[in-house]
C-alpha positions in Angstrom: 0.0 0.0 0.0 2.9 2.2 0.5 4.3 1.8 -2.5 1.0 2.6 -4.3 0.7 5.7 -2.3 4.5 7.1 -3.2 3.9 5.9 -6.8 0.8 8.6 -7.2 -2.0 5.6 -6.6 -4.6 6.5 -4.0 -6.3 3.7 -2.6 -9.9 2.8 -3.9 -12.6 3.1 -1.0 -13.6 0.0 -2.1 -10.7 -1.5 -1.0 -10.2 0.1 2.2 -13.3 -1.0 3.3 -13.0 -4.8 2.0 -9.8 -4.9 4.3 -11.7 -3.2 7.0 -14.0 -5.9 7.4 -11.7 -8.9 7.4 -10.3 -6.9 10.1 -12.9 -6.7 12.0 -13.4 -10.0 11.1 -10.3 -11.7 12.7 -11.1 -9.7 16.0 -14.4 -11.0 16.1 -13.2 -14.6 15.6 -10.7 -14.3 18.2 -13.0 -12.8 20.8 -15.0 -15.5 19.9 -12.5 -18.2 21.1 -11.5 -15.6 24.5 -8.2 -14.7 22.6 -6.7 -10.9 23.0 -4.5 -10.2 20.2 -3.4 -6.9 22.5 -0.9 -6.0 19.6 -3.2 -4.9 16.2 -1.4 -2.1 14.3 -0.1 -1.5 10.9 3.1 -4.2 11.4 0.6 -6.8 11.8 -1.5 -6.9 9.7 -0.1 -8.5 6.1 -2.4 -8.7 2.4 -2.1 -11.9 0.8 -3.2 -12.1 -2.9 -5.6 -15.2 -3.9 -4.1 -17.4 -5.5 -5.5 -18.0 -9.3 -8.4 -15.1 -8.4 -9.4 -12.9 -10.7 -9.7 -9.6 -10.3 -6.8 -9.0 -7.5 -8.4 -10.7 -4.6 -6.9 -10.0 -1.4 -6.9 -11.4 2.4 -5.8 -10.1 5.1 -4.0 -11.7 7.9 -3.3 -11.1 11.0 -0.2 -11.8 12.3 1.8 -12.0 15.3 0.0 -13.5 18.3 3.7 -12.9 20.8 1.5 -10.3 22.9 -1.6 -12.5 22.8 -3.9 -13.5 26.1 -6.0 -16.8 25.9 -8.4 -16.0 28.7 -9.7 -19.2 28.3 -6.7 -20.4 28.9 -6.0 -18.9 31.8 -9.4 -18.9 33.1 -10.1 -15.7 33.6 -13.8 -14.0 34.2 -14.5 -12.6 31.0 -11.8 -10.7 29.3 -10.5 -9.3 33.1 -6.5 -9.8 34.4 -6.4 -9.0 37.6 -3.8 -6.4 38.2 -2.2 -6.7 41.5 1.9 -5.9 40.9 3.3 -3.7 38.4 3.3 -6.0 35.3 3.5 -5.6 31.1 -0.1 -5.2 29.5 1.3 -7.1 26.6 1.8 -4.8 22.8 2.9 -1.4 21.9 1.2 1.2 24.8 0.6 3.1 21.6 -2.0 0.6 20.7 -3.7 -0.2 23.9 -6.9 0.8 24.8 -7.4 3.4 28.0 -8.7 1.5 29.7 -6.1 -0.7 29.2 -3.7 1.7 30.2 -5.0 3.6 33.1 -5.2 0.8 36.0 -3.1 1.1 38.5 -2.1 -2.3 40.4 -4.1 -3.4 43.8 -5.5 -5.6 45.5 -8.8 -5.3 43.4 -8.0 -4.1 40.7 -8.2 -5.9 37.2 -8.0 -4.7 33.2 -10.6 -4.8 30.9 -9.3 -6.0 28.0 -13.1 -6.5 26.1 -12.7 -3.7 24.2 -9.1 -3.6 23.9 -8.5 -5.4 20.0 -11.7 -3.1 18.8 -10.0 0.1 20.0 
């Protein structure tokens, strides 16, 4: 997309919004199955072309699942960490929702991290 951009190319809407949804997409999917991808930004997101489609069919994929929390896994209540010593949040701060940001550790304290992939 970058290189479209510097060549003179502006994006088509079109496009924008097709990659938009598969977004939105993959963080629905993942909140499906209690996963917090807590690291969404532009690195991380890749466009793969279709193979054999016509037209210039892309997908996007989401990659890099380092920074990821499997609540399920770690049977948490809802999407909730408790927060009760200093600790990382998991991805770039740059990307994390307030409310993801703005808890300071105690003894009841937890982070939200519902919203966290939508922000």
């Amino acid at each position: 997309m970058k290189r479209e951009f510097r060549g003179g190319e502006f994006i088509q809407e079109s496009r924008v919004r097709d990659l938009l949804v598969q977004l939105c997409e993959a963080v629905a999917h993942l909140k499906q199955h209690r996963i917090v991808h807590r690291d969404i930004k532009a690195d991380n997101v890749m466009l793969q072309s279709a193979p054999g489609a016509a037209g210039g069919v892309e997908r996007l994929v989401l990659i890099d699942f380092g920074q990821c929390l499997d609540c399920g896994l770690y049977q948490l209540d809802g999407f909730r960490l408790p927060l009760l010593v200093p600790q990382s949040r998991g991805g770039a701060p740059g990307f994390l929702a307030p409310e993801v940001m703005t808890p300071q550790p105690g003894p009841r304290t937890v982070i939200n991290f519902e919203k966290n992939d939508d922000w």
